[in-house]
Short mmCIF file of the C-alpha atoms (twelve columns), coordinates in Angstrom:
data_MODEL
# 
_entry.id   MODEL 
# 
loop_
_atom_site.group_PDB 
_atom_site.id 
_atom_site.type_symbol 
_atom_site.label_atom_id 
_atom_site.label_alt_id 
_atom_site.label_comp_id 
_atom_site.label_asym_id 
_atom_site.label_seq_id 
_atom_site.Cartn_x 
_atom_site.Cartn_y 
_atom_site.Cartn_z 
_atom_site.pdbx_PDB_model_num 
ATOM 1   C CA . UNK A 1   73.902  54.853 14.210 1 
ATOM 2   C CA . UNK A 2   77.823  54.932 13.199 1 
ATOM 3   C CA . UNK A 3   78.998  51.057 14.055 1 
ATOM 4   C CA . UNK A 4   82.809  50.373 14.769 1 
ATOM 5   C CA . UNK A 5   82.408  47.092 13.031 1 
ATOM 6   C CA . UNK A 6   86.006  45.793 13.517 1 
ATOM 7   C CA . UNK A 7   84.814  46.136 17.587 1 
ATOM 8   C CA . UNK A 8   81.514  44.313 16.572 1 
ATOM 9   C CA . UNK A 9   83.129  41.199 15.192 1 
ATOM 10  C CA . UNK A 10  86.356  41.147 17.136 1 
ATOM 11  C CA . UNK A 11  83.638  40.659 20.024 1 
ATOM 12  C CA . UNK A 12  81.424  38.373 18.593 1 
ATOM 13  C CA . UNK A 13  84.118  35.910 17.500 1 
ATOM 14  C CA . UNK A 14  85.247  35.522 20.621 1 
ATOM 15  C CA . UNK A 15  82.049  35.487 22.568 1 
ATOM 16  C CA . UNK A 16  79.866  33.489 20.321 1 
ATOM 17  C CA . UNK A 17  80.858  29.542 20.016 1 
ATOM 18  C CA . UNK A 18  83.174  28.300 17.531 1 
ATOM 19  C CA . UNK A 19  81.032  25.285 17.298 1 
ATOM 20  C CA . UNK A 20  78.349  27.166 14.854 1 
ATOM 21  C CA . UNK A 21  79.322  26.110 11.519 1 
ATOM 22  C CA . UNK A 22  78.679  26.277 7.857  1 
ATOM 23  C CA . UNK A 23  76.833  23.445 6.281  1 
ATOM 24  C CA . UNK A 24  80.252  22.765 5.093  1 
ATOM 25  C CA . UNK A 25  82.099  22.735 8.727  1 
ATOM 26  C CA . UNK A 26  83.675  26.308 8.443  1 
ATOM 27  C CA . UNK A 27  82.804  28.481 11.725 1 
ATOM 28  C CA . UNK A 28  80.313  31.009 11.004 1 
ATOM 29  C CA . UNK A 29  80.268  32.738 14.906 1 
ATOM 30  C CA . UNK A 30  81.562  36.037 14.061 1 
ATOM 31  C CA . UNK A 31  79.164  35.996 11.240 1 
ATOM 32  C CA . UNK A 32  75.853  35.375 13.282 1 
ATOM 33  C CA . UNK A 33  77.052  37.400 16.126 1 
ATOM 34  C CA . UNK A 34  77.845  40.985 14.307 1 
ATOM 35  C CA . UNK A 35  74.361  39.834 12.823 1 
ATOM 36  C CA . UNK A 36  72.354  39.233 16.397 1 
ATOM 37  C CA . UNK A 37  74.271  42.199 17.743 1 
ATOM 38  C CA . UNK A 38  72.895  44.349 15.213 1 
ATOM 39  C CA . UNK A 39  69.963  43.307 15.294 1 
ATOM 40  C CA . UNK A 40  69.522  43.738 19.238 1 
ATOM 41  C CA . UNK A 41  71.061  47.569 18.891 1 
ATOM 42  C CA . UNK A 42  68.629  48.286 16.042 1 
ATOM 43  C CA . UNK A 43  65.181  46.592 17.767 1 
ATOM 44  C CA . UNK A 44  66.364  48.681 20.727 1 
ATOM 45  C CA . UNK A 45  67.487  52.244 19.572 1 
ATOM 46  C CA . UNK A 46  65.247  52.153 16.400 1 
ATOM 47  C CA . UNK A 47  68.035  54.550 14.706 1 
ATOM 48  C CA . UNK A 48  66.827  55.824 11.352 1 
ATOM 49  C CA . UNK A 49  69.891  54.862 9.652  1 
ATOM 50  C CA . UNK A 50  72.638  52.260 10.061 1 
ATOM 51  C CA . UNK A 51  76.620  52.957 8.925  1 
ATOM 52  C CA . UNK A 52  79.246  50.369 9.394  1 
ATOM 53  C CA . UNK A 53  82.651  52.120 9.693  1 
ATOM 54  C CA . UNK A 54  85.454  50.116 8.207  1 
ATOM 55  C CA . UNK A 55  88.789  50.046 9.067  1 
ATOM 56  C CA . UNK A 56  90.938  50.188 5.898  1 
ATOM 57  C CA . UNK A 57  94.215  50.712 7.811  1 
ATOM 58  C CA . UNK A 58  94.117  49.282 11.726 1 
ATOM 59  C CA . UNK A 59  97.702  51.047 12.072 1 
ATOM 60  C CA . UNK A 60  97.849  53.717 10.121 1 
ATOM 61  C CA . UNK A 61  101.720 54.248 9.037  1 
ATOM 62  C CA . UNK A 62  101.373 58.224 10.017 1 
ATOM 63  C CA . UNK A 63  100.472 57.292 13.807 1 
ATOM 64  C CA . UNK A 64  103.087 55.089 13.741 1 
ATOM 65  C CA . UNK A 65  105.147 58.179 13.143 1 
ATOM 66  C CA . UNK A 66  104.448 59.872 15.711 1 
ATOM 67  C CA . UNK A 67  104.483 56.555 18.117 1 
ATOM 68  C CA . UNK A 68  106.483 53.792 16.762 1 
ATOM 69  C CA . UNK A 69  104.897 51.698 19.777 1 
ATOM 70  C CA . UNK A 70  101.439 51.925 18.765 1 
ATOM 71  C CA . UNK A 71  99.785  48.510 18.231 1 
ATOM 72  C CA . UNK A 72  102.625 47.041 18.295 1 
ATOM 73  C CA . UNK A 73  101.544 44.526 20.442 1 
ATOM 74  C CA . UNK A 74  99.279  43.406 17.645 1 
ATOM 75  C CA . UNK A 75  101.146 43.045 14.725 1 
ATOM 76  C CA . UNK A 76  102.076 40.017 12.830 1 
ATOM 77  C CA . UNK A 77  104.511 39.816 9.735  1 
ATOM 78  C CA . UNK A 78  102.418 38.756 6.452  1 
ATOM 79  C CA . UNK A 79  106.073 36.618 5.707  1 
ATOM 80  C CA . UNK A 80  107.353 39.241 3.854  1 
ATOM 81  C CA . UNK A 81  108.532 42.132 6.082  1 
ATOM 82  C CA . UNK A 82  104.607 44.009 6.023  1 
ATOM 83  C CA . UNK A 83  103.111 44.089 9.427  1 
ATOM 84  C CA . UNK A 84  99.348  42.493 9.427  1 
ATOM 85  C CA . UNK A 85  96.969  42.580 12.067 1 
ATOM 86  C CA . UNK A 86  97.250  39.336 14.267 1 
ATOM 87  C CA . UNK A 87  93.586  38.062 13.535 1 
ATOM 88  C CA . UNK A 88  93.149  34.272 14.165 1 
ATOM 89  C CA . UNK A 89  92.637  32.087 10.660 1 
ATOM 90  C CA . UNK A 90  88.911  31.640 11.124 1 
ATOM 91  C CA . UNK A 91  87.962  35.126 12.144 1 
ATOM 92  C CA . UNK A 92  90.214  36.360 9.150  1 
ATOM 93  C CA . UNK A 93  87.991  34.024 6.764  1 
ATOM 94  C CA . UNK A 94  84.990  35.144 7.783  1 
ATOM 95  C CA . UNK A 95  85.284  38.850 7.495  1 
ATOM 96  C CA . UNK A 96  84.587  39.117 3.998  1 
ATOM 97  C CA . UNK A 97  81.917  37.053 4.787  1 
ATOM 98  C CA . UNK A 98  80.522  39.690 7.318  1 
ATOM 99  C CA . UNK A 99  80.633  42.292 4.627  1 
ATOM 100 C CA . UNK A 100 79.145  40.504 2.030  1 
ATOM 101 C CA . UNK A 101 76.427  40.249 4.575  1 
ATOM 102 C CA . UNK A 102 75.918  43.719 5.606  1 
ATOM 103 C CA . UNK A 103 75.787  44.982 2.082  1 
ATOM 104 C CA . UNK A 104 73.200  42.831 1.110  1 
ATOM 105 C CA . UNK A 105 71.433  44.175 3.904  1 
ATOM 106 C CA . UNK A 106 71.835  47.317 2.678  1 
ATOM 107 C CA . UNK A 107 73.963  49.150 5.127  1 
ATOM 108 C CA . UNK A 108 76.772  51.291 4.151  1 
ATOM 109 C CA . UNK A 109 79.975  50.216 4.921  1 
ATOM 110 C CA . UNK A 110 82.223  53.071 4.497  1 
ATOM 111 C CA . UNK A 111 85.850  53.408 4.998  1 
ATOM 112 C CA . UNK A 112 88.748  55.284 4.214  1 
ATOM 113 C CA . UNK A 113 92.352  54.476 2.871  1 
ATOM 114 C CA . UNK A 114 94.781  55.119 5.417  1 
ATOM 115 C CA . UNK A 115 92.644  55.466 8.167  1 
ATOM 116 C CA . UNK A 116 90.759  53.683 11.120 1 
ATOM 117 C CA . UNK A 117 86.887  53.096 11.366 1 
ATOM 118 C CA . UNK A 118 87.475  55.373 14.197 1 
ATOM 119 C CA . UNK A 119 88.325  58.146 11.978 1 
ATOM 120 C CA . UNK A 120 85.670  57.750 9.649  1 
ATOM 121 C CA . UNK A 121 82.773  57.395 12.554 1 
ATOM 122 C CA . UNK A 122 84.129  61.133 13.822 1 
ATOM 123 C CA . UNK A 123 84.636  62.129 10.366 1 
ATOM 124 C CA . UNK A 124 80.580  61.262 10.038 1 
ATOM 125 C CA . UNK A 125 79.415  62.257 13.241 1 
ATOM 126 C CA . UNK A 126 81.363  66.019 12.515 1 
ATOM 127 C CA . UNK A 127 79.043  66.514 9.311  1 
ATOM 128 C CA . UNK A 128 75.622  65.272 10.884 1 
ATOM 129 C CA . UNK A 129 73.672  67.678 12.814 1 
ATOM 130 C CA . UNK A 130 70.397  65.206 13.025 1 
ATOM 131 C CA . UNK A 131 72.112  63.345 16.151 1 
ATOM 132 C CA . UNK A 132 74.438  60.645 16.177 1 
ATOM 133 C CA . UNK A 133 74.735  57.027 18.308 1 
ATOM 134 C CA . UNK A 134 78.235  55.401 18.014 1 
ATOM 135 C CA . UNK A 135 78.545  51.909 18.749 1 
ATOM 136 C CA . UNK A 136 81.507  50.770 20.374 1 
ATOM 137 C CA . UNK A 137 83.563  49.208 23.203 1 
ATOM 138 C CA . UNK A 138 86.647  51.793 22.291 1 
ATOM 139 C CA . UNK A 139 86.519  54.020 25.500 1 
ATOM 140 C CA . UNK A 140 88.563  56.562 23.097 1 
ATOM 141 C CA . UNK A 141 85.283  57.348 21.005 1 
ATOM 142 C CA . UNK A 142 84.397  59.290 24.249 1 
ATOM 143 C CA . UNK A 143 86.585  62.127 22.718 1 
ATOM 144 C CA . UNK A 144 83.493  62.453 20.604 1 
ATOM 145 C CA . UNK A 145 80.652  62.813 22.718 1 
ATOM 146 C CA . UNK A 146 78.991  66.492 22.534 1 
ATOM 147 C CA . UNK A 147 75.833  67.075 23.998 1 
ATOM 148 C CA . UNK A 148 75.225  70.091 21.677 1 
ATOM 149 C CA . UNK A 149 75.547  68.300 18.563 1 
ATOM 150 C CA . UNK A 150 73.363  65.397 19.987 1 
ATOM 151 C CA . UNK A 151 76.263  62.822 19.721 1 
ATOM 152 C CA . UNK A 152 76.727  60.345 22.333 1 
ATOM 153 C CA . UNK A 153 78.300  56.812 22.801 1 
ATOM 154 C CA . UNK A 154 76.982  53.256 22.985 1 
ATOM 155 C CA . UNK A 155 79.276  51.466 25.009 1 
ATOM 156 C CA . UNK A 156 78.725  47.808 24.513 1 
ATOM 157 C CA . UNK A 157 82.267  46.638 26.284 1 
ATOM 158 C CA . UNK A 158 79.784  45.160 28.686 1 
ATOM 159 C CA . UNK A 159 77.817  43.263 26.391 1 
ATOM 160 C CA . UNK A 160 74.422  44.459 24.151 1 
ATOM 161 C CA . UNK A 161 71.944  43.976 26.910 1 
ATOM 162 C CA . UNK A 162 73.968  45.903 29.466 1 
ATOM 163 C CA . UNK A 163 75.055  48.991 26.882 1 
ATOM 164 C CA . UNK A 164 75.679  52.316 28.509 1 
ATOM 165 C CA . UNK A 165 75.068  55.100 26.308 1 
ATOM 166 C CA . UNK A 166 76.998  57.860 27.692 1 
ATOM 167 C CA . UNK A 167 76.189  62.033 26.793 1 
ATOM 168 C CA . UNK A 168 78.657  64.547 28.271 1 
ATOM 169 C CA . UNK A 169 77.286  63.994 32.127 1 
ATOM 170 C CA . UNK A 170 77.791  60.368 31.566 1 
ATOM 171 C CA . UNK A 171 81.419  61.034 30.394 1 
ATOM 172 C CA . UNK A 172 82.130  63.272 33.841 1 
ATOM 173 C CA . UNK A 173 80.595  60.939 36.093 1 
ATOM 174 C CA . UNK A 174 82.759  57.752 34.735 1 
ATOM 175 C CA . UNK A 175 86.283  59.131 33.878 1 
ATOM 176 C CA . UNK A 176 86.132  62.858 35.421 1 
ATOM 177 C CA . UNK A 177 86.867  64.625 32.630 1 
ATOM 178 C CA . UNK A 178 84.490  66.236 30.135 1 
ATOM 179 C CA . UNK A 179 84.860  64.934 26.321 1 
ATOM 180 C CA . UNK A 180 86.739  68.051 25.528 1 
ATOM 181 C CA . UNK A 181 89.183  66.579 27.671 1 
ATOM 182 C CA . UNK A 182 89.476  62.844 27.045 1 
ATOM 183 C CA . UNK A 183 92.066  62.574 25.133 1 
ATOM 184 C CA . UNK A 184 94.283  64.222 27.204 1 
ATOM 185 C CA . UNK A 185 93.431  62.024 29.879 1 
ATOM 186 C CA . UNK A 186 94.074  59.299 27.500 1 
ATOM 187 C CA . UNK A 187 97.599  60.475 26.960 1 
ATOM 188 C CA . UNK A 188 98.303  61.025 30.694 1 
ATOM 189 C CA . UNK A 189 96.906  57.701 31.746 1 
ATOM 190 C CA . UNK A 190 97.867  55.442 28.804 1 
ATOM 191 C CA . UNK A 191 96.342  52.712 26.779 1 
ATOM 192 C CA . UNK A 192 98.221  49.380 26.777 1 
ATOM 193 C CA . UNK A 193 95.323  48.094 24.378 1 
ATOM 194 C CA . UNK A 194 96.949  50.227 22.063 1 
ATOM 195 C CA . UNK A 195 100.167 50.048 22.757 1 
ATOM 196 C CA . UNK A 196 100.689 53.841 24.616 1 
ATOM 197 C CA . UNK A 197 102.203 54.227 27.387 1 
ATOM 198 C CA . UNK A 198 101.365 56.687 30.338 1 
ATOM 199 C CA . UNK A 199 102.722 58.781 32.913 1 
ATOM 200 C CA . UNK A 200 104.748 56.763 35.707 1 
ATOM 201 C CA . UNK A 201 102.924 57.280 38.847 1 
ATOM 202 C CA . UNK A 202 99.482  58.686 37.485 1 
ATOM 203 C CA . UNK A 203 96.474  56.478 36.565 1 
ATOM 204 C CA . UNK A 204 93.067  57.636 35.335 1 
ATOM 205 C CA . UNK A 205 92.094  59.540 39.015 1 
ATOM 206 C CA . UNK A 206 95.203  61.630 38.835 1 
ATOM 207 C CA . UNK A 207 95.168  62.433 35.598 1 
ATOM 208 C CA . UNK A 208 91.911  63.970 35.726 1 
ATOM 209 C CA . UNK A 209 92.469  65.745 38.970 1 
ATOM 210 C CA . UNK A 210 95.464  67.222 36.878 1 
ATOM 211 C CA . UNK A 211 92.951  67.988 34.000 1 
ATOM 212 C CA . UNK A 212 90.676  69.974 36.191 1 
ATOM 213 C CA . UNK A 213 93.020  71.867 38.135 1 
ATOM 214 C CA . UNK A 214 94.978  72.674 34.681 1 
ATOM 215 C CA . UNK A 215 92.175  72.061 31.995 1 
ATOM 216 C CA . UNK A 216 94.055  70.511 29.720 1 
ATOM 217 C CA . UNK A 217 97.553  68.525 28.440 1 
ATOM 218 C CA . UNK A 218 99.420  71.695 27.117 1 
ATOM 219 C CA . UNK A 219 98.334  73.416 30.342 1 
ATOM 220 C CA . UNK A 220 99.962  70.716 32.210 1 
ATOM 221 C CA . UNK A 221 103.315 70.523 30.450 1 
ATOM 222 C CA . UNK A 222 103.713 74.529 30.381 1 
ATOM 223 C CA . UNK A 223 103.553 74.209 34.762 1 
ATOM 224 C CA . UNK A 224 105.747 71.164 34.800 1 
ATOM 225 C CA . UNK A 225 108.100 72.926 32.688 1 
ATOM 226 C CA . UNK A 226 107.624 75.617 34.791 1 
ATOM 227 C CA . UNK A 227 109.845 75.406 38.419 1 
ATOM 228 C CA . UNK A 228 107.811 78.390 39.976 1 
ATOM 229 C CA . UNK A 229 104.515 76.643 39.014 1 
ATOM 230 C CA . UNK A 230 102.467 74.929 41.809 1 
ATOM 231 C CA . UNK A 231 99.658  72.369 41.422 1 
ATOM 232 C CA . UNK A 232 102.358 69.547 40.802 1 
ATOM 233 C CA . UNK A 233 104.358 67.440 43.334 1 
ATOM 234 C CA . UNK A 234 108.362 66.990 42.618 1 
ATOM 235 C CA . UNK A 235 107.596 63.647 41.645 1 
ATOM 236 C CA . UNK A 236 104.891 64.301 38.877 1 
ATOM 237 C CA . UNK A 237 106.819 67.766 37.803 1 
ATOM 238 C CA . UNK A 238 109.553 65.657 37.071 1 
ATOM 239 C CA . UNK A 239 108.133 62.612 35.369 1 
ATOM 240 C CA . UNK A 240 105.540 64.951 33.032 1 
ATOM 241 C CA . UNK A 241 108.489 66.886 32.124 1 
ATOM 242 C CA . UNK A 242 110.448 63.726 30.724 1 
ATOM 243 C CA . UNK A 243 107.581 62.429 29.250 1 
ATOM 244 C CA . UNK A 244 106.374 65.864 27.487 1 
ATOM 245 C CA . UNK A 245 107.675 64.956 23.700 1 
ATOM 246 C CA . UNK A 246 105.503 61.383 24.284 1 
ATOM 247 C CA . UNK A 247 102.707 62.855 25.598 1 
ATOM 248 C CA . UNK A 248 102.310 65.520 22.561 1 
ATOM 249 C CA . UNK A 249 102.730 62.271 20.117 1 
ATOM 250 C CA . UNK A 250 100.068 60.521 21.792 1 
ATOM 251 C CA . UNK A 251 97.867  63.162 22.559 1 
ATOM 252 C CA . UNK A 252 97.936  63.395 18.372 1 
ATOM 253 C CA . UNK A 253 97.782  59.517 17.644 1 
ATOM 254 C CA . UNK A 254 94.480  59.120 20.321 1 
ATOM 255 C CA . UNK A 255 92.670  62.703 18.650 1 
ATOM 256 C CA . UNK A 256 90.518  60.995 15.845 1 
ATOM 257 C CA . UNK A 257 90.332  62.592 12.896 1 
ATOM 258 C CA . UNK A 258 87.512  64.251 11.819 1 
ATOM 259 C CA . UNK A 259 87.420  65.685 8.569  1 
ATOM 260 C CA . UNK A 260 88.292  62.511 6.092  1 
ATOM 261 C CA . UNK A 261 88.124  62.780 2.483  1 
ATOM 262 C CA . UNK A 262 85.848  61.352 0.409  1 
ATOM 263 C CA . UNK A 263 82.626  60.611 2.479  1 
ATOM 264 C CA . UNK A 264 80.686  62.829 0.443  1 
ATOM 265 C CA . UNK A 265 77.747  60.988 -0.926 1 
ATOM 266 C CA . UNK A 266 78.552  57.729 0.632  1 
ATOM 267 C CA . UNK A 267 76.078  57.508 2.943  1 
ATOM 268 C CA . UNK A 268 72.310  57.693 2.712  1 
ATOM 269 C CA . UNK A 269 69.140  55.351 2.520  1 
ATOM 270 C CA . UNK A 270 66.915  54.160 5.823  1 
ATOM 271 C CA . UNK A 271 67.380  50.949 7.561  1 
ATOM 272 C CA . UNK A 272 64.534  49.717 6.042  1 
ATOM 273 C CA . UNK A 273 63.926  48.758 2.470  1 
ATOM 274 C CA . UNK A 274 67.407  48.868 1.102  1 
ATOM 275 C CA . UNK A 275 67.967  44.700 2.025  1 
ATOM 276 C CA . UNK A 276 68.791  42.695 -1.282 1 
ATOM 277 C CA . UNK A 277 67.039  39.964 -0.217 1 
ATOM 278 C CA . UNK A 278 67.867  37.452 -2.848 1 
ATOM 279 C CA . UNK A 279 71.350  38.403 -2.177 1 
ATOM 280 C CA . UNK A 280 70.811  38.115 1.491  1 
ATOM 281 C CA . UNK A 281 69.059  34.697 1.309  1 
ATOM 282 C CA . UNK A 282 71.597  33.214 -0.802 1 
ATOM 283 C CA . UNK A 283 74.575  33.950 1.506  1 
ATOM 284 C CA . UNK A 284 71.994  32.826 4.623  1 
ATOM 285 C CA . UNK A 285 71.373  29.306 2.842  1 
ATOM 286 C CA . UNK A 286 75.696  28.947 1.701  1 
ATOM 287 C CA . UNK A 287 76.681  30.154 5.443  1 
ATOM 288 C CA . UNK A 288 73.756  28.298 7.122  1 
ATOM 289 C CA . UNK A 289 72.831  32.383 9.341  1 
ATOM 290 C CA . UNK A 290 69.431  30.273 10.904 1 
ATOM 291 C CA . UNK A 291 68.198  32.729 13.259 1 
ATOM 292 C CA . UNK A 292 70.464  35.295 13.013 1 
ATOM 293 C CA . UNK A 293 68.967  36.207 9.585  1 
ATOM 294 C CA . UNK A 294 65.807  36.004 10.581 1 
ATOM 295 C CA . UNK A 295 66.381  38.058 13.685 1 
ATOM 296 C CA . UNK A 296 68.131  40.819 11.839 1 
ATOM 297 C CA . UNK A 297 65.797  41.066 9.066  1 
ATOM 298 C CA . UNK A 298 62.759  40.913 11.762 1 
ATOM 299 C CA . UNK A 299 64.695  44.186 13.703 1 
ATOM 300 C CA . UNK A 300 65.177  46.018 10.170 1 
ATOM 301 C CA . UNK A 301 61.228  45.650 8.918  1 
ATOM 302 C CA . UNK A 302 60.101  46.243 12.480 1 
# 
């Protein structure tokens, strides 16, 4: 089970109450909620190993590149001149709290200079043939799903207990497209969660009737390019063809990346038996986890 973990507390800190504190008064939410979301996904899909993908860059400078508007929406200025994440001062103080936590349980938590937890979890999922669950709420990890290789998609957007885990079928029967074909949906459609814009005039319905009657984004430039080409009305034809050079950049910036450097050997071990516990107790009595650590050490020795 490959974990976007950035996803995992992002959505805990803002749906678990603020009012859950440290014995000192600190919030602690984010902290118990990765922990009781973990321990939920684990008690339910018994995976044989747990990975928590890290984002070491959440904008990497070379997808900037290619689409100076991506994330932009999200960035803050650390004071001097270097854009930061906007993260809100207690989530921000409790993330290296949340890792602390996870590696005393023993679970990996891998990630990669100059790239997102994104990249790593397809950079995993490419190298493990023994089937793969990613956790997320990023409809973009659909890119990855391939029945073949026994990858699919745990989509918690919804919430734990109402998780969709979505194989290729699952993929067709939501967004129209098959996973081959995502991200050129992606492009075509947009994403104003990250800050990419789509194609005036086409939305996620059009974009995939466009997908199957052309198969796929360079298909669909070459016919709007193309003034003897049918399949297109004026309108699209026209709009596709002044959009082409940003749709190529963010077909690029939405592909994950799947063959990132130095994973080898930084993986490995169960779910169970890898917990320090003295480690684990420690940080449980300083952060005051209650329940949360008993619940996730309960799903792990289950």
């Amino acid at each position: 089970m490959l974990v976007d973990t950035s996803y995992l507390y992002f959505r805990a800190f803002h749906g678990v109450p603020d009012s859950i504190r440290t014995p000192d008064g600190h919030p602690v939410n984010a902290v118990r909620g990765v922990l009781d979301l973990l321990a939920n996904l684990i008690t339910d899909l018994a995976p044989g190993e747990v990975i928590c993908c890290w984002d070491e860059d959440w904008r990497p400078q070379w997808r900037v590149d290619l689409l100076p508007s991506y994330k932009t929406h999200r960035v803050a200025s650390d004071g001097e001149g270097i854009a930061e994440e906007q993260v809100p001062d207690d989530l921000a103080r409790q993330i290296p709290w949340i890792r602390e936590a996870l590696e005393a349980l023993g679970f990996p938590v891998i990630g990669v200079p100059g790239l997102e937890a994104d990249d790593v979890i397809a950079s995993l999922a490419a190298h493990d043939d023994a089937g793969t669950l990613v956790v997320t709420g990023d409809r973009d990890l659909m890119q990855l799903v391939d029945d073949e290789r026994r990858v699919q998609v745990v989509w918690i957007a919804g919430g734990v207990k109402k998780k969709e885990i979505f194989d290729a079928a699952a993929v067709r029967a939501k967004h129209l497209v098959d996973p081959g074909q995502y991200v050129a949906l992606a492009a075509l459609r947009g994403d104003p969660s990250d800050g990419i814009a789509g194609v005036r005039g086409i939305g996620e319905k059009t974009a995939a009737q466009l997908l199957d009657r052309f198969g796929s984004l360079d298909a669909i430039l070459t016919a709007a390019a193309d003034p003897d080409a049918t399949g297109l009305t004026k309108s699209q034809r026209e709009r596709i063809k002044d959009a082409a050079d940003h749709l190529r950049a963010a077909e690029k910036v939405i592909t994950v990346v799947r063959d990132a450097k130095g994973l080898s050997g930084r993986t490995g071990g169960s779910r169970t038996g890898c917990v320090d516990h003295e480690a684990f107790e420690a940080l449980s009595r300083r952060l005051g986890l209650g329940k949360s650590a008993d619940r996730i050490l309960e799903a792990l020795h289950s």
